[in-house]
C-alpha positions as CSV (number, residue, x, y, z in Angstrom):
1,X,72.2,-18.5,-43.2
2,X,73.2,-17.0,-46.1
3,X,73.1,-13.0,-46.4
4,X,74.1,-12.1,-50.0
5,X,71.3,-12.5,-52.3
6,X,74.3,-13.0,-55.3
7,X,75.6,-15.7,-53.5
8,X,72.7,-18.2,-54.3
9,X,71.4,-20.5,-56.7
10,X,68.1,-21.0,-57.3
11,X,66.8,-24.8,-58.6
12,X,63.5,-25.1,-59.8
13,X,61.2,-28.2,-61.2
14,X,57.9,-27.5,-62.2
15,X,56.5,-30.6,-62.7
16,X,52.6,-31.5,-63.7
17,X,51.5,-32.0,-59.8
18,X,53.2,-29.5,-58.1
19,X,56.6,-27.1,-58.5
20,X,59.3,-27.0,-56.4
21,X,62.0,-24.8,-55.7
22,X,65.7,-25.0,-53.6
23,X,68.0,-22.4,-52.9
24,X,71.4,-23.0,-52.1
25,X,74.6,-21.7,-51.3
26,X,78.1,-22.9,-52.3
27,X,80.1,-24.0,-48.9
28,X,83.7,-24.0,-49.0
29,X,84.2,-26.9,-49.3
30,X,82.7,-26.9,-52.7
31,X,79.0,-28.5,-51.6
32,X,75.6,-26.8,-52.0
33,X,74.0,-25.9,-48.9
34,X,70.1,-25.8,-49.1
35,X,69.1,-22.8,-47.6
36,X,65.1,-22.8,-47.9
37,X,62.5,-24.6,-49.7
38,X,58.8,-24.4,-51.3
39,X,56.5,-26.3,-52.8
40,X,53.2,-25.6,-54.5
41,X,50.7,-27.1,-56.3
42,X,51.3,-26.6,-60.3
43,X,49.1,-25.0,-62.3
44,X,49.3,-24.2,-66.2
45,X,51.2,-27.6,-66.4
46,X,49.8,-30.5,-69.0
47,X,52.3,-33.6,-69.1
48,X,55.3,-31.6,-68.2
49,X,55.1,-28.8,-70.2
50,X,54.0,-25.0,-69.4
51,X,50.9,-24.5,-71.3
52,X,49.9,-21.3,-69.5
53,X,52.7,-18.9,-68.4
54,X,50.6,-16.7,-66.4
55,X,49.1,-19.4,-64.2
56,X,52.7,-21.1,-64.0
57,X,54.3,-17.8,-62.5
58,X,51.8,-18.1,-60.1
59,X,52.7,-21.5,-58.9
60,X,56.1,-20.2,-59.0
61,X,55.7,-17.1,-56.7
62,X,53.7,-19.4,-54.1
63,X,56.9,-21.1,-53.8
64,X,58.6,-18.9,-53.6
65,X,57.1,-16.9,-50.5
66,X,57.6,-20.3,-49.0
67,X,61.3,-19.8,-49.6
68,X,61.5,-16.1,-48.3
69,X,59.3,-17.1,-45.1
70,X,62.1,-19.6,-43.9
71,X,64.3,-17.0,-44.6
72,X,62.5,-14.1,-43.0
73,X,62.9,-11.5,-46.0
74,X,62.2,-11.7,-49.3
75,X,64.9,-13.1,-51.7
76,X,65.9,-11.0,-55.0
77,X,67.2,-14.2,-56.6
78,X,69.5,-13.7,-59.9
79,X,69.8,-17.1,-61.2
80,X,67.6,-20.5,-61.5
81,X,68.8,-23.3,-63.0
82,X,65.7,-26.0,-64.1
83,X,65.1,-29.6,-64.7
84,X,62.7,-29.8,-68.0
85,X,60.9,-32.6,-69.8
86,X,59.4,-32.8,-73.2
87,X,58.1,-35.2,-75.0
88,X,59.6,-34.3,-78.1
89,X,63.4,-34.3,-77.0
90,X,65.5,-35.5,-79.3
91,X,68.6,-37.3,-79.1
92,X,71.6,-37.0,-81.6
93,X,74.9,-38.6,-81.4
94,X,77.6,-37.3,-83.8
95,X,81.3,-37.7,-84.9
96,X,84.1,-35.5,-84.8
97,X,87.4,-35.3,-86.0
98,X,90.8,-33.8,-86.0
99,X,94.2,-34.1,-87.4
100,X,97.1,-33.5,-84.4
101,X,100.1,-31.5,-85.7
102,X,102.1,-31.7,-82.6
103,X,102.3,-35.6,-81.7
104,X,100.8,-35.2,-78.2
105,X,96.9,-34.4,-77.9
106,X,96.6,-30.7,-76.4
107,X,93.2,-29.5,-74.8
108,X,93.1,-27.3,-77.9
109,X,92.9,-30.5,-80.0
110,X,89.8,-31.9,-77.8
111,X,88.5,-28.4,-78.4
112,X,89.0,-28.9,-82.0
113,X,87.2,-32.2,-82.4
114,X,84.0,-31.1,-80.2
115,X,83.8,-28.0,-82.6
116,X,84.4,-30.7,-85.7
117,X,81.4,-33.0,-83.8
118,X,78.8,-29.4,-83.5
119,X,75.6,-30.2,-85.0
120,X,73.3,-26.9,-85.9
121,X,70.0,-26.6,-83.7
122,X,67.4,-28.6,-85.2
123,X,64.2,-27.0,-86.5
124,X,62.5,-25.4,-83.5
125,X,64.8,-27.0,-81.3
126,X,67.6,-25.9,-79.1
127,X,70.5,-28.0,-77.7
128,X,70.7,-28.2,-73.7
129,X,73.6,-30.1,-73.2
130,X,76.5,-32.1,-75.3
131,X,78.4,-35.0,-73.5
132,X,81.3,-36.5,-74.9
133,X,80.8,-40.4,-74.3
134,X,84.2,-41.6,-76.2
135,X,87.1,-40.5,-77.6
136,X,89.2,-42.2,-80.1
137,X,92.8,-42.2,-81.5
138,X,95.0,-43.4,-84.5
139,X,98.7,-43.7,-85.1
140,X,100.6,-43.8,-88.5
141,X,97.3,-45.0,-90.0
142,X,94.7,-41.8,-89.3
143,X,92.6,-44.7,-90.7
144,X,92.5,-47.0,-87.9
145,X,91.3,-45.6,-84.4
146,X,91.7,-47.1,-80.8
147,X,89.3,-46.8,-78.0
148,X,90.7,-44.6,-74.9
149,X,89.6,-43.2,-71.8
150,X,91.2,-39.9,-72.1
151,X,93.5,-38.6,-75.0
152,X,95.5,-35.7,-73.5
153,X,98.8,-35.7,-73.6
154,X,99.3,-39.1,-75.7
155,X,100.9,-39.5,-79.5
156,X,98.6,-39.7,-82.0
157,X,98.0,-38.1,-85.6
158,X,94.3,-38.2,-85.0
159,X,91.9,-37.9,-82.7
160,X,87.9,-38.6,-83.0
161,X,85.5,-38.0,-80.6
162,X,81.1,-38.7,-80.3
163,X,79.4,-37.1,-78.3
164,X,75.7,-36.7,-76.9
165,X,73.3,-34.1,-77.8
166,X,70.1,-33.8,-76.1
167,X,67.9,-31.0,-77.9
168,X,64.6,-29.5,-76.5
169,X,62.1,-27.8,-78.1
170,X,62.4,-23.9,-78.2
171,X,58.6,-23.8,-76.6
172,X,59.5,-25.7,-73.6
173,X,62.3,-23.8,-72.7
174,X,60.8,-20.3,-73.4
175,X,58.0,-21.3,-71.9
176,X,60.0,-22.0,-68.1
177,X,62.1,-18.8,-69.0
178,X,59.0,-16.4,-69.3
179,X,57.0,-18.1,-66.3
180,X,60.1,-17.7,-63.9
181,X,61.1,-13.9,-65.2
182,X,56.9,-13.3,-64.7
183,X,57.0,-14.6,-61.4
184,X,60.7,-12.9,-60.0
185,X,62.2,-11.4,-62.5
186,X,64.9,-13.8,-62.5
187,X,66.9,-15.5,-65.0
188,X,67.3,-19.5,-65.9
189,X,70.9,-19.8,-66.9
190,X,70.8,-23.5,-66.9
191,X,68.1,-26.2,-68.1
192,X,68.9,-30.3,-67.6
193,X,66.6,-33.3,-68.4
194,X,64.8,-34.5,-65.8
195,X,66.1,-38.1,-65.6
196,X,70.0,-36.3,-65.9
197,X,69.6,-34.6,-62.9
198,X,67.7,-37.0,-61.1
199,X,71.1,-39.2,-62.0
200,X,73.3,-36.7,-60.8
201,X,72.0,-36.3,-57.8
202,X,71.9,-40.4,-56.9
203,X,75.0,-41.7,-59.2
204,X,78.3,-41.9,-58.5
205,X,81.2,-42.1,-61.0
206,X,82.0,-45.9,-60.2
207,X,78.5,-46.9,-60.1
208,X,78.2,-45.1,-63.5
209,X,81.6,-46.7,-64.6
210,X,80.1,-50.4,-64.4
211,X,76.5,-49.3,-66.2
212,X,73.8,-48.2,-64.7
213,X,69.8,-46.6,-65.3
214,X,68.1,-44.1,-63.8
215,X,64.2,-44.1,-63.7
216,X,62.5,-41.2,-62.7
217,X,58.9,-42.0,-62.0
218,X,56.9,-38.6,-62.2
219,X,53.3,-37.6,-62.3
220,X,52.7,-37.5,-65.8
221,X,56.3,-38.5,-67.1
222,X,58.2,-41.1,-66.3
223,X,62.2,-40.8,-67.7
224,X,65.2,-42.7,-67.6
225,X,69.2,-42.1,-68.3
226,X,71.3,-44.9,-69.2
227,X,75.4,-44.9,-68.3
228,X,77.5,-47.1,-69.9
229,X,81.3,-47.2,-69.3
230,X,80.8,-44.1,-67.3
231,X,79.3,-41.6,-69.8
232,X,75.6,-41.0,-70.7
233,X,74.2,-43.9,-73.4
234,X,70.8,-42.7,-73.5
235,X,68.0,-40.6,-72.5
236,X,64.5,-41.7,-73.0
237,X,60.7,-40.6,-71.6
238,X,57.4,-42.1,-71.7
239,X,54.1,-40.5,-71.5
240,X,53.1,-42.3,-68.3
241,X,53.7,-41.8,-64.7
242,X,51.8,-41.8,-61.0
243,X,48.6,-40.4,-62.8
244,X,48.1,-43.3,-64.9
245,X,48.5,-45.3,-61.9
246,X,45.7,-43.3,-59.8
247,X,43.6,-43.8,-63.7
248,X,44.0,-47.4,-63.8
249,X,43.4,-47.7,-59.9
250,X,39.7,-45.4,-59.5
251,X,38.5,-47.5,-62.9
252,X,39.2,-50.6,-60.8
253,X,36.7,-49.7,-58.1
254,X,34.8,-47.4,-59.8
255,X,35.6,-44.2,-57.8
256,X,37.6,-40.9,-58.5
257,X,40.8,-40.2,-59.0
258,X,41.6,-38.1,-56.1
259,X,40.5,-41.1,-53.9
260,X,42.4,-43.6,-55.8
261,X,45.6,-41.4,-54.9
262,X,44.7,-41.3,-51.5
263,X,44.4,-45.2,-51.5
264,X,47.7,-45.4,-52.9
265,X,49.4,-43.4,-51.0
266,X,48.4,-44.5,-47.4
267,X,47.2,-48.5,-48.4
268,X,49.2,-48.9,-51.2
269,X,51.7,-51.9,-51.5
270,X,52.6,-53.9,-54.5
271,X,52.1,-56.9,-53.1
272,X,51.0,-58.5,-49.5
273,X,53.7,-59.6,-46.8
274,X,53.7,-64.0,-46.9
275,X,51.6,-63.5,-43.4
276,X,49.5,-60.8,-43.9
277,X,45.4,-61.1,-44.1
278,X,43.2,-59.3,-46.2
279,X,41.4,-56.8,-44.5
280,X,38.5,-54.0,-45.3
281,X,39.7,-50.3,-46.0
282,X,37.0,-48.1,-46.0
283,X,36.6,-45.0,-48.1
284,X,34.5,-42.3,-48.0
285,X,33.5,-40.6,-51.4
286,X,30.4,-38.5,-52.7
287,X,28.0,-40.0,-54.5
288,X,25.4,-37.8,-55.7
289,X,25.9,-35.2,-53.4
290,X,26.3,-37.5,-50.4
291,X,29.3,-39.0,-48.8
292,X,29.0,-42.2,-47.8
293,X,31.6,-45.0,-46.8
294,X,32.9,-47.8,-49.2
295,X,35.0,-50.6,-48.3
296,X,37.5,-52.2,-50.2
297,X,39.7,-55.2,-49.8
298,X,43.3,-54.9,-49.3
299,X,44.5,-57.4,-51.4
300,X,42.2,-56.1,-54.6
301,X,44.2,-53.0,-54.0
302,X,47.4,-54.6,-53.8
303,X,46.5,-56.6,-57.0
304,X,45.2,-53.9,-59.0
305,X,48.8,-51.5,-57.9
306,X,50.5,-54.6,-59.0
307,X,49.2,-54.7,-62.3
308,X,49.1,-51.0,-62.8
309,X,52.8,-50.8,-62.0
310,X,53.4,-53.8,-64.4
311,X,51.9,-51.5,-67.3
312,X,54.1,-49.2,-66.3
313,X,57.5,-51.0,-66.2
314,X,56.6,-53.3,-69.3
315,X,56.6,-49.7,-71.6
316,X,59.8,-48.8,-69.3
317,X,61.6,-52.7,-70.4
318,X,60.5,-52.5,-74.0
319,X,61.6,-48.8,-74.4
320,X,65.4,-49.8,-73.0
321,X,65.4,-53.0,-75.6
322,X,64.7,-51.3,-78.6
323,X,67.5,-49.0,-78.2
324,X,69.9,-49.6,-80.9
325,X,73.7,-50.6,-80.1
326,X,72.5,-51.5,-76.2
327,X,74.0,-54.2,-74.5
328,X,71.8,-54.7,-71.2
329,X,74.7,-57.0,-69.9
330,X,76.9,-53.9,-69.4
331,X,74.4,-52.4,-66.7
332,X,76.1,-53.6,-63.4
333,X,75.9,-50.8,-60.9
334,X,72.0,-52.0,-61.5
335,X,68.8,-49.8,-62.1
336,X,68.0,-47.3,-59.4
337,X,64.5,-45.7,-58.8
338,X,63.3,-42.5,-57.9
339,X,60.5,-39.6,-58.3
340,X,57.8,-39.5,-56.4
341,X,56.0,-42.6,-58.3
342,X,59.4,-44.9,-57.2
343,X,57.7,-44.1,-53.6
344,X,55.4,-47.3,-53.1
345,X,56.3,-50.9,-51.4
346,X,57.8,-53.3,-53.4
347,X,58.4,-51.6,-56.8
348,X,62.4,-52.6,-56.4
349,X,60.8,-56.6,-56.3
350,X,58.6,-56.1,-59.2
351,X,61.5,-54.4,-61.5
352,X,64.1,-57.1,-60.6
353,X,62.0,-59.9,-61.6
354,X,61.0,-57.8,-64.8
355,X,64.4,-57.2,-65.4
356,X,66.3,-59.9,-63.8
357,X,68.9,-56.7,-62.7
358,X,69.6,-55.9,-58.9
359,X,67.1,-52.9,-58.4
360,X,66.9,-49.9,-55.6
361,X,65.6,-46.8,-55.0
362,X,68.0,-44.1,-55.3
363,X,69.4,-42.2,-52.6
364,X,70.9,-38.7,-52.6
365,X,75.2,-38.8,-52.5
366,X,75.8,-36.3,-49.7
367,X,79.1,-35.4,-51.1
368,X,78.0,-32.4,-53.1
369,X,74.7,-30.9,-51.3
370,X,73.5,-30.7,-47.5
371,X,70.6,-29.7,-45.5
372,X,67.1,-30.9,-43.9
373,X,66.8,-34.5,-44.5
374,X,63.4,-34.4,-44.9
375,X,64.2,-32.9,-48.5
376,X,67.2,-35.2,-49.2
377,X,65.5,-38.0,-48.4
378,X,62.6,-37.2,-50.5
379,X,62.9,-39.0,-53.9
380,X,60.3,-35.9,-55.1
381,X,63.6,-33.6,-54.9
382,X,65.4,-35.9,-56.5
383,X,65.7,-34.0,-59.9
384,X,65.8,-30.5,-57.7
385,X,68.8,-31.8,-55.8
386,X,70.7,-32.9,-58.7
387,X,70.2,-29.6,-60.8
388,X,72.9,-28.1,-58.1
389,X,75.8,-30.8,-58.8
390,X,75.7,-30.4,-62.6
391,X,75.5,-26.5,-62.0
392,X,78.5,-27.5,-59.8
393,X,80.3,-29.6,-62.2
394,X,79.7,-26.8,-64.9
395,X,81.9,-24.8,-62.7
396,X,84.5,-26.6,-62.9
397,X,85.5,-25.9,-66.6
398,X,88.4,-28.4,-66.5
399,X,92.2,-27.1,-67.6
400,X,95.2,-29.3,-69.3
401,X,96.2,-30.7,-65.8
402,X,92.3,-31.3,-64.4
403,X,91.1,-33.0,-67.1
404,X,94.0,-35.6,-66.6
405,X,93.1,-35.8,-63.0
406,X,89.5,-36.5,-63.6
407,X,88.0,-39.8,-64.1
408,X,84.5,-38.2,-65.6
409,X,86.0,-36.9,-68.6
410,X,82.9,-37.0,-70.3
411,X,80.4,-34.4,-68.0
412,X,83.6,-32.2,-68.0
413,X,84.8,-31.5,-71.3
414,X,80.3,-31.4,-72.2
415,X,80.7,-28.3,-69.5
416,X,83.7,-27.0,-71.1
417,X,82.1,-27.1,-74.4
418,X,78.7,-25.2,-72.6
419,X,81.2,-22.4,-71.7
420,X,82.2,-22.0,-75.9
């Protein structure tokens, strides 16, 4: 176990049901080890965002004596790095360009073309992250440009890039700074998109080199990332996630929502097995003061989860088809699943005949991160878990010679540029 406070990294998700936190150390080897965990329920949270910073910090520091009590001591953690979702994120692809003096494309002229493709922070908005997602070049005619996988080192006269900027609003990100600085006087060095980290946590780069989307079901959220050709297409979110469901589920029988979530999580299915029988499920809730036992029929639940989770991934297919410029035929890895809302029978059915794609839920790539595997396995940590491998991959601000070496040009040179 680790003994150097300096030496770890803090991730945090607060999320509208409940906030979690991981601390980890770098092995080396290069992984993240987890080193200790909490959880605890969210308050101060509406659809994501941190509407009261008092009551967040709160949430936070309950985690975080769960933390210190599997480490025996308390923790004097520097450094968090957090998943964040807003409604209001905005994405921006933009063009840049540069002349090259010396033949051969340098690092400085990739450097010169992501400062030519800079877009200012839009109004009451900051940018989180930049990706490169293609670089182009042109011979004797600066006019005509080529499609290549990565420029250093070849002729050319010029060289364009576009990249992908994701912008947040300045609330949502203050709002997480002053909640964890409240609650531990710690710093958040580092904030990624939900459905990003989730990705990078589950992804690999073949599986994003032949196309492939992300969902991350959440409680109030639900987010997706899109790779195409091995670099980040899109990032979308909806305002609907596992609470809808429970909604949709105690208006169908007429009883709370708390109950409905129980339902779902212990009965719930999204459709029967070709032998099962129906059979009663009883329920105790309080009417008027008194509890008394209701019974419900197995297959109304399964029918009613069904068509719950249908309104769910119809807004999920028609929010992927209306993006402009995408060509679903170029997802081949297939759409993977995860966040705690992904956790229910027979949602990878339903989305494959939605989507007529090979569907799965998402599991963690052990490569970069080790520890309990209650926690990896959990597709709630998803988004935690992931948070580590992009800090790592920030880490590795690639050189002349790495960026050669390396087949995911574009998550490399976006860290380089986050180091400028």
């Amino acid at each position: 176990m680790a003994q150097d406070n300096n030496k770890l990294i803090a991730s945090i998700d607060i999320g509208t049901k409940h906030t979690r936190i991981l601390v980890g150390e770098q092995e080396p080897n290069g992984a993240v080890h987890i080193e200790g965990y909490g959880k605890s329920l969210s308050r101060g949270v509406i659809g994501g965002r941190v509407v009261d910073i008092n009551k967040v910090s709160e949430s936070i520091s309950e985690a975080m004596n769960q933390v210190n009590k599997r480490f025996n001591r308390k923790l004097l953690l520097i450094h968090f790095i957090s998943s964040v979702s807003d409604l209001h994120m905005t994405i921006h692809n933009s063009k840049g360009r540069t002349p090259i003096k010396d033949q051969k494309i340098t690092a400085k002229d990739i450097e010169s073309a992501l400062f030519s493709a800079a877009i200012p922070n839009p109004t009451n908005k900051q940018i989180i992250d930049t990706f490169v997602t293609s670089y182009f070049i042109s011979g004797q005619d600066i006019n005509q440009f080529e499609l290549v996988p990565s420029p250093l080192g070849m002729e050319a006269s010029g060289l364009e890039i576009i990249t992908h900027n994701i912008s947040i609003s300045n609330s949502a990100i203050n709002n997480i700074a002053s909640a964890v600085r409240l609650a531990n006087k710690a710093e958040v060095i580092d904030y990624y998109i939900e459905s990003m980290a989730s990705a990078a946590a589950i992804l690999t780069q073949s599986e994003k080199n032949r196309g492939a989307i992300v969902i991350d079901i959440g409680s109030n959220i639900t987010s997706f990332s899109i790779y195409v050709d091995g670099s980040i297409f899109h990032n979308g979110i909806l305002d609907f996630g596992g609470d809808n469901i429970n909604e949709i589920i105690a208006q169908s029988f007429a009883i709370d929502v708390m109950s409905a979530e129980y339902l779902k999580i212990n009965y719930g299915k999204l459709e029967a097995n070709i032998s099962e029988k129906d059979k009663l499920i009883s329920l105790e809730i309080k009417i008027q003061g008194k509890i008394v036992i209701k019974y419900l029929s197995s297959m109304d639940l399964y029918e009613a989860l069904g068509d719950a989770y249908d309104s769910l991934l119809e807004k999920i297919k028609k929010e992927i088809f209306s993006i402009k410029n995408f060509k679903f035929q170029k997802i081949k890895s297939g759409i993977y699943l995860t966040g705690g809302g992904s956790n229910i029978s027979g949602i990878e059915a339903k989305t494959r005949r939605l989507l007529n794609i090979n569907v799965k839920k998402g599991s963690v790539n052990r490569d970069f991160i080790n520890g309990e595997e209650k926690i990896l396995a959990d597709p709630e940590y998803s988004a935690s878990l992931g948070l580590f491998n992009l800090w790592l991959q920030k880490q590795q601000v690639p050189t002349e010679e790495s960026v050669t070496q390396k087949s995911d040009i574009g998550s490399k040179i976006g860290a380089w540029l986050k180091n400028f």
